[in-house]
C-alpha positions as CSV (number, residue, x, y, z in Angstrom):
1,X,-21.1,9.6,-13.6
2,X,-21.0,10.1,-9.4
3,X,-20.3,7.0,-9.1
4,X,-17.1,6.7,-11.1
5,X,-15.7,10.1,-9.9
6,X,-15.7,8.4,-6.4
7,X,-14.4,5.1,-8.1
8,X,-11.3,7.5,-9.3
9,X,-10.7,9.7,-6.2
10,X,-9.7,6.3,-4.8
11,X,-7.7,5.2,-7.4
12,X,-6.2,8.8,-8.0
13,X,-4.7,8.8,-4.2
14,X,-3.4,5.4,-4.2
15,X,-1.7,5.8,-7.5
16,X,0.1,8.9,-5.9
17,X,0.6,7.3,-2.6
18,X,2.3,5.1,-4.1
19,X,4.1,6.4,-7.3
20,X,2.3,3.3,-9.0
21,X,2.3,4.5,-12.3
22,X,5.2,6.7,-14.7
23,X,5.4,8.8,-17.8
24,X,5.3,6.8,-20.8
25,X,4.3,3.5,-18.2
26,X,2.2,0.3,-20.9
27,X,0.3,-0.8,-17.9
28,X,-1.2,-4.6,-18.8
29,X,-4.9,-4.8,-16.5
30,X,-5.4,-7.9,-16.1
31,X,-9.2,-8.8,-16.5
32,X,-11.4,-11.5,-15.5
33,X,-14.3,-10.5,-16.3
34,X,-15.1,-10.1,-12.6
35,X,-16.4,-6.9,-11.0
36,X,-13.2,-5.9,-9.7
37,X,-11.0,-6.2,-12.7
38,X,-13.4,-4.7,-15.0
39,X,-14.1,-1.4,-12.4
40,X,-10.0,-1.2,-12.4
41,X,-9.4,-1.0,-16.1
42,X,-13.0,1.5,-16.4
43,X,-10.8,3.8,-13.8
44,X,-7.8,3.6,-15.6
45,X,-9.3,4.1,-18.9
46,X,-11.0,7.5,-17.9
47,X,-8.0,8.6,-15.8
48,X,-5.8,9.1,-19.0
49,X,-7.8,11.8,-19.5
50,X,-6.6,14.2,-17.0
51,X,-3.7,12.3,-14.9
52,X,-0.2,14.6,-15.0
53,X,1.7,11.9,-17.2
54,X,0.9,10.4,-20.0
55,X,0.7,6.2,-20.0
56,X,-0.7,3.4,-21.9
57,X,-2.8,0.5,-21.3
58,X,-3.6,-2.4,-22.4
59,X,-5.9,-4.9,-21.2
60,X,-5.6,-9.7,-20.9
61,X,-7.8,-12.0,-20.0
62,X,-6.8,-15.6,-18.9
63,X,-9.1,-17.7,-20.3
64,X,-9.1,-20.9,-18.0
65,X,-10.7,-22.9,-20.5
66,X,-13.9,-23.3,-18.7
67,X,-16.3,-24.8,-21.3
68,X,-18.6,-22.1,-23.1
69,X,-16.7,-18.9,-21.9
70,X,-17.8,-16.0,-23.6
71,X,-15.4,-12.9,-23.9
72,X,-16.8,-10.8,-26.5
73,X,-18.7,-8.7,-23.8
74,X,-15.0,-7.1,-22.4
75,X,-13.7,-7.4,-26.3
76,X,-16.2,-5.0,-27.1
77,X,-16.4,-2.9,-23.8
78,X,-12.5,-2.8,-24.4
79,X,-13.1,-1.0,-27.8
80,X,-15.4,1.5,-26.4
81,X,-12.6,2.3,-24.1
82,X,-9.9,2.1,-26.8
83,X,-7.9,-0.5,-25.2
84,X,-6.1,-3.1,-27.0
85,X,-7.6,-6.2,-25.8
86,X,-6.1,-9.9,-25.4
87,X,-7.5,-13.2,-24.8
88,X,-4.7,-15.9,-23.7
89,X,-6.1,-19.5,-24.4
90,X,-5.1,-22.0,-21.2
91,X,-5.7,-25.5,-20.4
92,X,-5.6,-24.2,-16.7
93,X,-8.8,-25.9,-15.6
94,X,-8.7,-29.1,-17.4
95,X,-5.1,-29.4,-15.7
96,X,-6.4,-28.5,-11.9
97,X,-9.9,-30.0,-11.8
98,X,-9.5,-32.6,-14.0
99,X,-5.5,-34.2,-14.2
100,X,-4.6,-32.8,-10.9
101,X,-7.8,-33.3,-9.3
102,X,-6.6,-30.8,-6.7
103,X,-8.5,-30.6,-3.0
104,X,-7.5,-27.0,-3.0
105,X,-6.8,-25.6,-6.0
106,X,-6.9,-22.0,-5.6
107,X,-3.2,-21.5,-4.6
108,X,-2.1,-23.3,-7.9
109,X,-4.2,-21.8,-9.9
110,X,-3.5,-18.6,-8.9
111,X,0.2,-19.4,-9.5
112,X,-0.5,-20.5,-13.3
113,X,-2.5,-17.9,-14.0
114,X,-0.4,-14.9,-12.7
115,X,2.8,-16.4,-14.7
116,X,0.4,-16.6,-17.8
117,X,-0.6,-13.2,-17.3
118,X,3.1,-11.9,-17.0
119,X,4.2,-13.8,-20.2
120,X,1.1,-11.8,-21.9
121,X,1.7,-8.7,-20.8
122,X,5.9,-8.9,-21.6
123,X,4.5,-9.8,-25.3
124,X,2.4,-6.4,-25.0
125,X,5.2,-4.6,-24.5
126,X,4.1,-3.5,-20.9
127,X,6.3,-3.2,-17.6
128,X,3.4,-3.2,-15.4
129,X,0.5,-5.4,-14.4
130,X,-2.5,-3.9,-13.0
131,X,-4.6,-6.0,-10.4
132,X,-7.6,-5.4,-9.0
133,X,-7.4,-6.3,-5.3
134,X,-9.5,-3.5,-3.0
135,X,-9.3,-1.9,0.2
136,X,-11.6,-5.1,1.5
137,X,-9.1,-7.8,0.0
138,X,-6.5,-6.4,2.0
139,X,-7.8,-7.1,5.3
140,X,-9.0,-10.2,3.9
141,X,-5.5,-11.4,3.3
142,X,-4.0,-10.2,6.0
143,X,-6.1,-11.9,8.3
144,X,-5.9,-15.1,6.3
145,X,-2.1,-14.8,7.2
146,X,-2.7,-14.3,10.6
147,X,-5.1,-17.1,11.4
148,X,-4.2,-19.4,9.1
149,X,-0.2,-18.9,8.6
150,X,0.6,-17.2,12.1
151,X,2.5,-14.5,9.8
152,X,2.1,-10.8,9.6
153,X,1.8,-10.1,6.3
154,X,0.1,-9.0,2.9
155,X,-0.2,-8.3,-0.8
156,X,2.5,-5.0,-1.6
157,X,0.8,-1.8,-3.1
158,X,3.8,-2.1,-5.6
159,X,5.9,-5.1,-6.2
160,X,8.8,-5.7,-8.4
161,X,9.3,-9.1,-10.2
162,X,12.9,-9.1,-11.6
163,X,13.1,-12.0,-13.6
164,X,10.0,-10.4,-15.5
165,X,11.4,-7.2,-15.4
166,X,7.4,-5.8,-14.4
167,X,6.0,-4.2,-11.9
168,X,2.9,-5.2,-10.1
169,X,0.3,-2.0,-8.7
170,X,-3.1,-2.4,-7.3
171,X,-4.8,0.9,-8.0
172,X,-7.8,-0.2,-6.1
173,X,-5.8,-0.2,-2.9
174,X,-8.1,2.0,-1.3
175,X,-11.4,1.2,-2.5
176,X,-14.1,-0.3,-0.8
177,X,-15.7,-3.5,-2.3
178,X,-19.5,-1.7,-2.2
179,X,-18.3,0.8,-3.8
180,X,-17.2,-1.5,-6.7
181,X,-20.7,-3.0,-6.1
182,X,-22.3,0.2,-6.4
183,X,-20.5,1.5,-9.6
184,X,-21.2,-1.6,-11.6
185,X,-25.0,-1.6,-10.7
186,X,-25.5,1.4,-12.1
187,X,-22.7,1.5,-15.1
188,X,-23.3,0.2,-18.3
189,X,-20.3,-2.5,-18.5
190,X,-20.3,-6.3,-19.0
191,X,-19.5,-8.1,-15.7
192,X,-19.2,-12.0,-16.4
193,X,-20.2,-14.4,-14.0
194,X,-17.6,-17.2,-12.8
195,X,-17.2,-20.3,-14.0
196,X,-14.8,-21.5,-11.7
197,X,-16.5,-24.9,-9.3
198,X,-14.3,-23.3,-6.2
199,X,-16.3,-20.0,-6.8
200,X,-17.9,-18.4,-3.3
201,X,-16.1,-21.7,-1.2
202,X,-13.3,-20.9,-0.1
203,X,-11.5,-19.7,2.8
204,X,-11.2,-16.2,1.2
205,X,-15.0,-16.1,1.3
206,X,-15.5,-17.5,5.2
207,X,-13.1,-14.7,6.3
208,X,-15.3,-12.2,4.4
209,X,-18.6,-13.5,6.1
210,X,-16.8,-13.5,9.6
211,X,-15.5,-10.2,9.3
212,X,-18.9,-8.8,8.0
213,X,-20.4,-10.7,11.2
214,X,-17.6,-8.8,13.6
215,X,-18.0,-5.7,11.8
216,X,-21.6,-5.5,12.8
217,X,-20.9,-5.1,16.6
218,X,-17.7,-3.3,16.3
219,X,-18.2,-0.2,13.6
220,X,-15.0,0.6,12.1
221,X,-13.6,-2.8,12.6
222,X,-12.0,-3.1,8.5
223,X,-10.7,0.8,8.7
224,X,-8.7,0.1,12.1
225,X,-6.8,-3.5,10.4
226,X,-6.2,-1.1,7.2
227,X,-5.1,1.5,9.3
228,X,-2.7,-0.7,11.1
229,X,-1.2,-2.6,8.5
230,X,-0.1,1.3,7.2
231,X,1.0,2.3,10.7
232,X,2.7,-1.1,10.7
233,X,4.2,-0.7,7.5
234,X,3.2,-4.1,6.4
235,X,4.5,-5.4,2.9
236,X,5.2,-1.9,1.8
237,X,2.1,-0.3,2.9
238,X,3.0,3.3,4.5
239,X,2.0,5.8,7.4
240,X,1.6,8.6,5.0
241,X,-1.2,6.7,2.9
242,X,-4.6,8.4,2.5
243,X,-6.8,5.6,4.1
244,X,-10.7,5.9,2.9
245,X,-12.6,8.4,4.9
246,X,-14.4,6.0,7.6
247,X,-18.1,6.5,7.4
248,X,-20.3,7.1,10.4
């Protein structure tokens, strides 16, 4: 479908870019169940079938322990794909909401999560994580280090975490959120709402609505931040990127 070909030539540019991915690579995608995640491992998944080298993937879901979750959806959209799926059990919620009773969770829970997610994907046999932060979520965090850190900085394309011995690639580097939005409207795969209490109130999400409310009277607003965390070479970010075509 259209709408996955555009999906790839996004992901197929920032994997180059960024020499994110090598013969014989396990690549762990780490899945949520969110639109993001699940639009990552659907790229992935087709781009096996014509990408230069050969790799293999395999695909984890943290399960929070949020009463009444329901994975079978991505178990079963996972075997369509034919990728191994795996479900960790956590008692990540109970331990944030209910013993720490933290204000702001999200930076703990975060935390806990990602080192879950390693362990998994060591046990999988994979040396790299795939995550599913877009073109969008990089502005997004860097301006949530400017205004609320006073620090220059961001998320790496491609990070190495030695005492895991993985690498960490964001193959959604370069594409836009509505075109994530877009591609899961019209593709036939399970995208599971969030449990989580902290859902759509955070700070993440009040940077999103004020850069949606500056981008109205300044067109172009999100390409120029990409385009200068690139030029600036930010957290490993690079001149020589391809940055998404900016539309008029």
């Amino acid at each position: 479908m259209k709408e996955l070909q555009r999906i790839l030539s996004f992901v197929r540019r920032a994997v180059d870019d960024y020499n994110m991915i090598e013969e014989n690579d396990t690549i762990a995608v780490g899945i949520s169940g969110g639109k993001d995640s699940v639009t990552l491992l659907s790229a992935l998944a087709a781009m096996r079938r014509f990408y230069p080298v050969p790799y293999n993937l395999v695909a984890v879901t943290v399960d929070m322990g949020f009463k009444d979750s329901d994975f079978s959806p991505l178990e079963a959209y996972c075997g369509e794909l034919g990728v191994p799926y795996k479900v960790v059990k956590t008692d990540i919620a109970e331990i944030i909401f209910d013993v720490r009773k933290e204000p702001n969770p999200c930076s703990l829970c975060a935390k806990m999560r990602r080192g879950v997610l390693h362990q998994a994907a060591k046990e999988c046999g994979a040396n790299r994580v795939a995550l599913g932060h877009h073109y969008d979520d990089v502005v997004d965090t860097f301006m949530l280090n400017l205004f609320f850190e006073g620090r220059i900085g961001c998320f790496s394309p491609v990070s190495y975490l030695s005492r895991a011995d993985l690498h960490l690639i964001r193959p959604l580097l370069y594409t836009p959120e509505k075109d994530i939005m877009y591609y899961v409207k019209r593709a036939n795969i399970p995208v599971l709402a969030s449990k989580c209490p902290e859902d759509h109130a955070t700070e993440r999400e009040n940077m999103k609505r004020l850069l949606a409310d500056l981008e109205r009277n300044n067109k172009g607003l999100r390409h120029r931040i990409f385009g200068a965390i690139c030029r600036g070479e930010v957290d490993g970010f690079h001149p020589q990127g391809s940055l998404p075509k900016q539309e008029e």
